[in-house]
Backbone bond lengths (Angstrom), bond angles and torsions (degrees), N, CA, C in turn:
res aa  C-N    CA-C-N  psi(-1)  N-CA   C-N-CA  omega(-1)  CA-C   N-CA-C  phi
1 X - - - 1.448 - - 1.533 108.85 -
2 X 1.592 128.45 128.04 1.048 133.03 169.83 1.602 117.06 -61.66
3 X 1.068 121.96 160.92 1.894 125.22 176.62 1.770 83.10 -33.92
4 X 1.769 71.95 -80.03 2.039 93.64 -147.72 1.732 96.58 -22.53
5 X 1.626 114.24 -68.61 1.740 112.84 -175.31 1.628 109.00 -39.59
6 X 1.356 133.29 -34.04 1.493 124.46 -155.23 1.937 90.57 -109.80
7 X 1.178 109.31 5.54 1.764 102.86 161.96 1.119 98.90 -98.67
8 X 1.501 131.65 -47.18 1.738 121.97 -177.17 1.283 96.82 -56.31
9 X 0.945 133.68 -51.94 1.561 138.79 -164.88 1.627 105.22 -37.78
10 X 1.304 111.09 -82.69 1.254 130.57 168.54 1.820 120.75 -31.88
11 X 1.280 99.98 -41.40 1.668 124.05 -176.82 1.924 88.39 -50.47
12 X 1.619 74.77 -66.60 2.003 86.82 -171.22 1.222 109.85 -65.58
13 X 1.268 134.11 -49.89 1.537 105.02 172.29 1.544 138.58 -41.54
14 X 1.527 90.04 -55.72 1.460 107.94 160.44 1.341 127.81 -23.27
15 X 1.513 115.73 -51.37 1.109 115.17 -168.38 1.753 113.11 -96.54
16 X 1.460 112.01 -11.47 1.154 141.32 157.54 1.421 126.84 -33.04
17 X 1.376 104.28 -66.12 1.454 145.59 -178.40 1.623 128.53 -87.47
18 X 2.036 107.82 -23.98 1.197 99.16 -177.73 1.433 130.73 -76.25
19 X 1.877 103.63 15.67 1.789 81.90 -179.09 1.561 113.44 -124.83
20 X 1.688 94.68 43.35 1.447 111.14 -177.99 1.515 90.57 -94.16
21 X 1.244 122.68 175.36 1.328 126.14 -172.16 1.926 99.54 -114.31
22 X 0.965 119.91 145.31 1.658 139.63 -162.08 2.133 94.49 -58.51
23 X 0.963 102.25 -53.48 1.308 99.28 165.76 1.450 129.60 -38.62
24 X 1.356 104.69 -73.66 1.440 118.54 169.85 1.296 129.15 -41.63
25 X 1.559 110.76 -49.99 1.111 120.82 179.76 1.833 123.20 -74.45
26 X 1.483 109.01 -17.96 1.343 108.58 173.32 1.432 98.01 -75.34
27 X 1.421 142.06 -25.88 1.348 128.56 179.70 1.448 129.05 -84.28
28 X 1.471 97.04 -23.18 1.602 111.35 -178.77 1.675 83.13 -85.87
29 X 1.613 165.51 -19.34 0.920 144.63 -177.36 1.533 111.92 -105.08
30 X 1.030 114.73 -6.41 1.413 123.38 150.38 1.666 123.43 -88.53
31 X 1.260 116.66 2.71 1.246 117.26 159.18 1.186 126.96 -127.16
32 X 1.419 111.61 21.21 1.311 134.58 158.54 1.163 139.41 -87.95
33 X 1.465 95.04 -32.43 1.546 126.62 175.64 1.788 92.72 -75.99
34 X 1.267 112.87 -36.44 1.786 93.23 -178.39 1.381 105.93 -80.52
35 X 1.604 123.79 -35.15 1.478 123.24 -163.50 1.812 117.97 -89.84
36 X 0.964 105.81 -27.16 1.205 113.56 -176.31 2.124 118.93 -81.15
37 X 1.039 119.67 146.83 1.376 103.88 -157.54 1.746 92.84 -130.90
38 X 2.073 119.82 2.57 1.048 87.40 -176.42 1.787 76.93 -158.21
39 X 1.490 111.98 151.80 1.494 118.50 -165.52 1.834 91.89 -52.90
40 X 1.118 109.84 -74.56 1.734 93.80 -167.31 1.508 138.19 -44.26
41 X 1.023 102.18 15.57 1.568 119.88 -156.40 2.219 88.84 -122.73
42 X 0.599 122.54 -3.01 1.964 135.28 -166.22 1.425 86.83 -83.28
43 X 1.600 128.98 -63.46 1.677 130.06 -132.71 1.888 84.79 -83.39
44 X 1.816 103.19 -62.50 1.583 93.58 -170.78 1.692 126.29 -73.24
45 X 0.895 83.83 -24.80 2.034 94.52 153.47 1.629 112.26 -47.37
46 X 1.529 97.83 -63.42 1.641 90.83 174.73 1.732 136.29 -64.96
47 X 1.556 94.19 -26.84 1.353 109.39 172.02 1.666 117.70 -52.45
48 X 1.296 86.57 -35.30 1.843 82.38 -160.30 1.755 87.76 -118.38
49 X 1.014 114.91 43.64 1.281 111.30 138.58 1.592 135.78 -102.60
50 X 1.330 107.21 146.84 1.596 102.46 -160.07 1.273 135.92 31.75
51 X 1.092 146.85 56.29 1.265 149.72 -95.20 1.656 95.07 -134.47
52 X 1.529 111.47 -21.26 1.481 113.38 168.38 1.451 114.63 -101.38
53 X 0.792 123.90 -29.98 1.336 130.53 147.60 1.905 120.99 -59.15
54 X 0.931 128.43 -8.71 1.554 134.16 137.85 1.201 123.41 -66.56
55 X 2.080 110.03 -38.65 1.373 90.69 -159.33 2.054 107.07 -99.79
56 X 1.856 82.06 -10.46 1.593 92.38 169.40 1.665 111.01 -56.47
57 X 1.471 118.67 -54.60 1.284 135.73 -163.83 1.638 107.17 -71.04
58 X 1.351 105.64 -31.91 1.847 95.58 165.71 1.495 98.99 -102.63
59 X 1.165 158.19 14.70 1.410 131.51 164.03 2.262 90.55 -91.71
60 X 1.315 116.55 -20.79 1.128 114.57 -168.22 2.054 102.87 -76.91
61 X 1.469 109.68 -18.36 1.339 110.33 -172.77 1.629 99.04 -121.31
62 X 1.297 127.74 1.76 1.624 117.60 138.12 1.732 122.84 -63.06
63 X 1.640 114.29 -43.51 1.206 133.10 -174.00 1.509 101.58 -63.34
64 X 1.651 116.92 -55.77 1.453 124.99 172.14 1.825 103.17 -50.80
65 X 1.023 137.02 -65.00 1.622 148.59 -163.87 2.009 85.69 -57.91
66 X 1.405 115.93 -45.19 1.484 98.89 -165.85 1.566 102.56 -76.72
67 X 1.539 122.96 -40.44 1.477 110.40 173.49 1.052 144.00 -70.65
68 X 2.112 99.20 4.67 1.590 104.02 150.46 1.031 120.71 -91.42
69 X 1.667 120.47 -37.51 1.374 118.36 -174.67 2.124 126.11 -55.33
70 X 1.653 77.11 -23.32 1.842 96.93 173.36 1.560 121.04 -91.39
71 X 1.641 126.43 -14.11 0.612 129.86 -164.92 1.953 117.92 -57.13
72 X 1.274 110.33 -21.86 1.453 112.60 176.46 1.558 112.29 -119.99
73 X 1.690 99.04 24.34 1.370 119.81 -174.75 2.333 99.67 -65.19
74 X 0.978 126.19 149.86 1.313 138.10 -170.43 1.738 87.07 -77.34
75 X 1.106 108.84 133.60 1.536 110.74 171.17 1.517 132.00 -92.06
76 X 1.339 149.38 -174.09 1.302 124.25 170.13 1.872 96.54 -108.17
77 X 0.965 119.05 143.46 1.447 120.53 -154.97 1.891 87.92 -90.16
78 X 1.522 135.98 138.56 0.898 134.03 166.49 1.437 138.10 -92.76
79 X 0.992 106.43 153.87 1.519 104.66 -146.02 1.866 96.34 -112.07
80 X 1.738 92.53 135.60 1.612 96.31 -166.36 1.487 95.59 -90.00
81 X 1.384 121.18 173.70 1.324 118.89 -177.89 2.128 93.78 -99.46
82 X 1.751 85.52 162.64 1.637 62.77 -168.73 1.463 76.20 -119.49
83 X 1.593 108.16 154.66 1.256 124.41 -147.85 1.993 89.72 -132.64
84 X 1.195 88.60 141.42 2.140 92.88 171.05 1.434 86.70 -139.11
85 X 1.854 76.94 161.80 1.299 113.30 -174.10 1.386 123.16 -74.87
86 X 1.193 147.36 172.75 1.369 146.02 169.95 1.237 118.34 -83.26
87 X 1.675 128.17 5.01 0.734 130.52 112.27 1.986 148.05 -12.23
88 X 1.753 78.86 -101.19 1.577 85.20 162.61 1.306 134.90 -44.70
89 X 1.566 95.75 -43.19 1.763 103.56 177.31 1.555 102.08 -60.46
90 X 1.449 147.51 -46.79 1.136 132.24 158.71 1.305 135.70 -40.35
91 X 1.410 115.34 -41.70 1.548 112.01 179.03 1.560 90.39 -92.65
92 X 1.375 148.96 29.17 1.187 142.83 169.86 1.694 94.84 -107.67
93 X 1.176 118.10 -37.90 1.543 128.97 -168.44 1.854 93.09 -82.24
94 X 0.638 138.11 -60.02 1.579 161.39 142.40 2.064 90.09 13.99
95 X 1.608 92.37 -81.38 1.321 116.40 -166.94 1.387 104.04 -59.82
96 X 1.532 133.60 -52.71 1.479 137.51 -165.33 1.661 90.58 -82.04
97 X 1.046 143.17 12.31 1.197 133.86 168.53 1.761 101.62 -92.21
98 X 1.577 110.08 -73.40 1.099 130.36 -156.55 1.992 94.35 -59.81
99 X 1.591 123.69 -23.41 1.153 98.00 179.30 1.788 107.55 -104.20
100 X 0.836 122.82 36.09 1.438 158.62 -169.16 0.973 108.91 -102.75
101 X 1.616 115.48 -65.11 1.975 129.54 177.94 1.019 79.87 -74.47
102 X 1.691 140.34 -68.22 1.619 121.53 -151.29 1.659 113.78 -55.39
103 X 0.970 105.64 -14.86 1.507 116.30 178.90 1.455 110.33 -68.39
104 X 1.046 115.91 -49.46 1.439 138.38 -139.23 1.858 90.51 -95.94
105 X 1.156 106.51 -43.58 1.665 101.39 -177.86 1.614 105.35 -94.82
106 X 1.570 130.53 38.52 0.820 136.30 171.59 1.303 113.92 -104.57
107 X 1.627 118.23 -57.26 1.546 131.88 155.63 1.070 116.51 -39.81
């Protein structure tokens, strides 16, 4: 292989390979180097290694990239429940009664 052919080479792998995560890829290229018996056989060997474990490890560093990019994101402010006393609920029961009868001696 001439330079120029073994820089494209590299170009294309490169771009092949970059959205495996640095982890992964030192193991899938260490077990390539045992399984593989001929240079072209290295890139798709690596491709389809662990392949859920790639897509676990980048959906896990999109999720990381969004909880920085949100981190000074405006929040939605939460809302407490508003709670009465047994009180109120009496003079509330009190009131829906008495306009209840007023109802009732209207008909």
């Amino acid at each position: 292989m001439q330079e120029a052919e073994r820089t494209a080479w590299y170009k294309a792998a490169i771009m092949t390979l970059n959205h495996i995560p640095l982890s992964i890829l030192q193991r899938a290229c260490e077990q390539a180097r045992r399984n593989c018996d001929h240079p072209a056989k290295i890139v798709p060997f690596i491709c389809k290694f662990e392949p859920e474990a790639v897509r676990w490890a980048n959906d896990a560093i999109r999720y990381a990239q969004a909880q920085v990019d949100n981190f000074n994101a405006p929040r939605i402010a939460k809302q407490e429940p508003e709670y009465i006393t047994a009180d109120e609920l009496a003079e509330l029961k009190n009131e829906l009664l008495q306009s209840l009868n007023t109802n009732k001696g209207m008909n």
